[in-house]
C-alpha positions in Angstrom: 130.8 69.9 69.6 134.1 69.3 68.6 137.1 70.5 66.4 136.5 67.3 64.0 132.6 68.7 63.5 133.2 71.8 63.8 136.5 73.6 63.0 135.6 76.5 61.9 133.0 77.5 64.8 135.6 75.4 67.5 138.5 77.7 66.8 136.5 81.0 66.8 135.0 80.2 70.5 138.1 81.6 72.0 139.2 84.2 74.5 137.2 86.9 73.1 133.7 84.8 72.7 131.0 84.9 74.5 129.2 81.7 75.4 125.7 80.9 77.2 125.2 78.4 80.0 128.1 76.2 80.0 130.5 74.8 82.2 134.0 76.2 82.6 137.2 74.9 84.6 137.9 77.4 87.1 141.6 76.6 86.6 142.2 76.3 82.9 139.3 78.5 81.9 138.8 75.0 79.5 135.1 74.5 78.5 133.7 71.3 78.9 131.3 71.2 75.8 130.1 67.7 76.7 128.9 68.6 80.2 124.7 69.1 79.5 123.9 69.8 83.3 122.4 73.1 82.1 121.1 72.6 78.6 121.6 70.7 76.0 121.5 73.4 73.3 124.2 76.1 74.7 124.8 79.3 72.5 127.8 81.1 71.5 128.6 84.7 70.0 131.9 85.8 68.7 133.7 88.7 66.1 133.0 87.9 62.6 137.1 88.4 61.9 137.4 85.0 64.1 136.3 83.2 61.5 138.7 82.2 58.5 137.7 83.9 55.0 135.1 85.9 56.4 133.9 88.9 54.1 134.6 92.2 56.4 132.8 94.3 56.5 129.8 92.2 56.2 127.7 94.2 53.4 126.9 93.2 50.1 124.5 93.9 46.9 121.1 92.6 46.7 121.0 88.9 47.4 121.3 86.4 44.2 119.5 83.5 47.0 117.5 83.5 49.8 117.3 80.7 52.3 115.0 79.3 55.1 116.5 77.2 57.0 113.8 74.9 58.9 114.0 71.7 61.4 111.9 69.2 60.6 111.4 67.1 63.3 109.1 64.6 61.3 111.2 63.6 58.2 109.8 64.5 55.6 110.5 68.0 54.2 113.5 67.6 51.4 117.2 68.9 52.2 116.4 71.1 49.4 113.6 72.7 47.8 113.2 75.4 45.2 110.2 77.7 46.2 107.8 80.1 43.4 107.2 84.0 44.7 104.0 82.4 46.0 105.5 79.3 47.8 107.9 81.3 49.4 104.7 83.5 50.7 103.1 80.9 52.4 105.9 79.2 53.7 107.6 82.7 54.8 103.9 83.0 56.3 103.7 79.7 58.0 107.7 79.7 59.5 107.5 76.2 60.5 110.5 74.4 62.4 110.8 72.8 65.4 111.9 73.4 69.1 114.6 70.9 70.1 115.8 69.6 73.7 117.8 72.9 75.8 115.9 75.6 73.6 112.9 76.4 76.2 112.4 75.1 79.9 110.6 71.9 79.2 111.5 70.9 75.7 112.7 67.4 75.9 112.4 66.3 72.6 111.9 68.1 69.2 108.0 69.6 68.9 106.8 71.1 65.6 106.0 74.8 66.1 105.1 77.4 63.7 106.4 81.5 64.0 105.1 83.6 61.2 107.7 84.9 59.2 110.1 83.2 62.0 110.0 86.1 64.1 106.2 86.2 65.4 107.1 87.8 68.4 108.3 90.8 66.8 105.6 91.6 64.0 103.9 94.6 64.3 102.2 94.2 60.9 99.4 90.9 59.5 102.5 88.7 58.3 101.0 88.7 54.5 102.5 92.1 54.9 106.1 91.1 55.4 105.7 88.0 52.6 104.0 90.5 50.2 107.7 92.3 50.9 109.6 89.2 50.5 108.0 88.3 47.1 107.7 92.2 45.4 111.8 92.1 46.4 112.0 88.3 44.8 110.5 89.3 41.4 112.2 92.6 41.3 116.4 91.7 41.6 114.7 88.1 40.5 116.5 86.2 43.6 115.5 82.6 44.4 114.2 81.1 47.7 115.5 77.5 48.8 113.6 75.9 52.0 116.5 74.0 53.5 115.7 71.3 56.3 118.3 70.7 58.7 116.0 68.2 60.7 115.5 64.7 60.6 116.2 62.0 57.3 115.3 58.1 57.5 112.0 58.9 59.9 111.2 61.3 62.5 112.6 61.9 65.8 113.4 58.4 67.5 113.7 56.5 64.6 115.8 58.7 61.9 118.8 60.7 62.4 119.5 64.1 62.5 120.8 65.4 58.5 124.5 65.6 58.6 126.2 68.9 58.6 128.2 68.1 55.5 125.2 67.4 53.2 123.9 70.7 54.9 127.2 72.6 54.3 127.1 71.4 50.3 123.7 72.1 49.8 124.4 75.9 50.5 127.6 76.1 49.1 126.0 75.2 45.7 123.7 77.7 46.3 125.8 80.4 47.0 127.8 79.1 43.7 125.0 79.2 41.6 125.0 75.2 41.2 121.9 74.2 43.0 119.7 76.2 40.3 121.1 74.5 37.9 120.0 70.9 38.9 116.9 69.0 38.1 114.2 69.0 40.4 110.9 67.1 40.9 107.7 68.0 42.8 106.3 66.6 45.7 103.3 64.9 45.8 102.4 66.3 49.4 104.2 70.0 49.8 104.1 70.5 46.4 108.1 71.8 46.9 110.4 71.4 43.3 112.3 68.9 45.4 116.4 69.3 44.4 117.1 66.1 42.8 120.6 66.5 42.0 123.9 68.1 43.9 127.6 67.9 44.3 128.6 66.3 47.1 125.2 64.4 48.4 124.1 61.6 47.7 121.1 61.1 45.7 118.8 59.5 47.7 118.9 61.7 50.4 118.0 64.2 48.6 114.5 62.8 48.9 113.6 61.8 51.9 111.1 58.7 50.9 113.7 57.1 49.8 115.3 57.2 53.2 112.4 55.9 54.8 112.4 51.9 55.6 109.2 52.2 56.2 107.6 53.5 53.1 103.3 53.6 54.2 105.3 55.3 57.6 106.5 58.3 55.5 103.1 59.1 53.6 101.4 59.0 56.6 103.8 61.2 58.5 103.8 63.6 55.3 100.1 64.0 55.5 100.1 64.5 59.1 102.5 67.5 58.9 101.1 68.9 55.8 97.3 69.0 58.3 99.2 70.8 61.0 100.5 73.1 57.8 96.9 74.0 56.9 95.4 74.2 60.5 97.9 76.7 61.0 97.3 79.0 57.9 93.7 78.8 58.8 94.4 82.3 60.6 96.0 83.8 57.8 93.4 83.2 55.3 91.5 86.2 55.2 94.2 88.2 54.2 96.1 86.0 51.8 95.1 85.9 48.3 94.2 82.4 46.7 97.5 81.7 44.9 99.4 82.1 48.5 97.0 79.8 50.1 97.3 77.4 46.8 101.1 77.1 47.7 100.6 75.1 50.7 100.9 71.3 50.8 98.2 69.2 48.6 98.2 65.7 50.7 
């Protein structure tokens, strides 16, 4: 990390911060951010005031958006997708991402996971429960759910690159403006997502990720390879979903 990257995170990882497994000067108290003897992935925690514009205190109304943010290691899920009451279910159900290299003893490279609701750990309840929640709160202050992928563009891990934080950062600023709803969108074949066509600040073709494949045949067959592990996975959740949910999964 740096202050070029990141600026706003750089400066608030101050005196005052707390950081996880990384490697300090005993003299200067400096931290060496490129040193990856311990992890690859370190972690940091700090006061919210450290960060410039912040809202303080940190409450607000009902939320206008919600967003999931997901890693796709594979390279195939769009930047930006716009998901119905029941596509937000299933994906909310499913809480696919993936574990990168310093995240767990072992990981080495990015491997597709699935946590339902993204906390699996820490459900008491059948997950349907929390997405039936989710949707009853979606329909009622009629908020909208984005799926944003913060993984990989151009290919999957080893041949594409990680999405650039800028595209990331405009993606949910015009979502917090309001912006993002207003753009075109198109379905996708496989995931069925209404793929964001259009935004400020991106350039098109990223914004849907065959286009950034070289290898065009690669992509489909990548696509329906994830969208299989999408359905193997819901398999356990069947029972007690209703047939619309399970309908809002990938089609390929």
């Amino acid at each position: 990390m740096t202050d070029e990257n990141e600026p706003d995170i750089f400066q608030a990882l101050r005196f005052g911060a707390v950081l996880e497994n990384v490697i300090i000067d005993e003299k200067d108290r400096q931290v060496d951010f490129h040193d990856t003897s311990i992890t690859e992935n370190t972690r940091g925690a700090y006061p919210i005031e450290f960060i410039k514009n912040a809202k303080v205190p940190c409450v607000a109304g009902h939320p206008t958006d919600i967003i999931f943010l997901t890693c796709d290691a594979f390279g195939v899920l769009p930047p930006a997708s716009r998901l119905s009451p029941a596509q937000a279910m299933y994906y909310f159900i499913s809480g696919y991402t993936a574990k990168v290299a310093g995240t767990e003893v072992g990981v080495t490279e990015p491997k597709a996971t699935f946590s339902p609701c993204f906390s699996g750990p820490f459900l008491v309840w059948h997950p349907s429960t929390y997405a039936e929640l989710l949707a009853e709160k979606m329909r009622a202050h009629q908020a909208n759910v984005w799926l944003v992928n913060t993984g990989w563009s151009g290919g999957s891990y080893g041949s594409g690159s990680r999405m650039k934080l800028k595209i990331t950062r405009a993606l949910i600023d015009a979502i917090h403006a309001g912006a993002l709803a207003r753009q075109p969108t198109v379905p996708d074949p496989v995931f069925g997502l209404e793929v964001v066509k259009e935004c400020p600040g991106v350039p098109g073709e990223v914004l849907l990720p065959k286009n950034t494949w070289a290898d065009k045949g690669a992509y489909d067959a990548t696509a329906k390879k994830l969208a299989g592990l999408f359905r193997d996975n819901f398999q356990q959740y069947e029972s007690k979903t209703s047939a619309e949910i399970k309908n809002a999964g990938p089609r390929g």
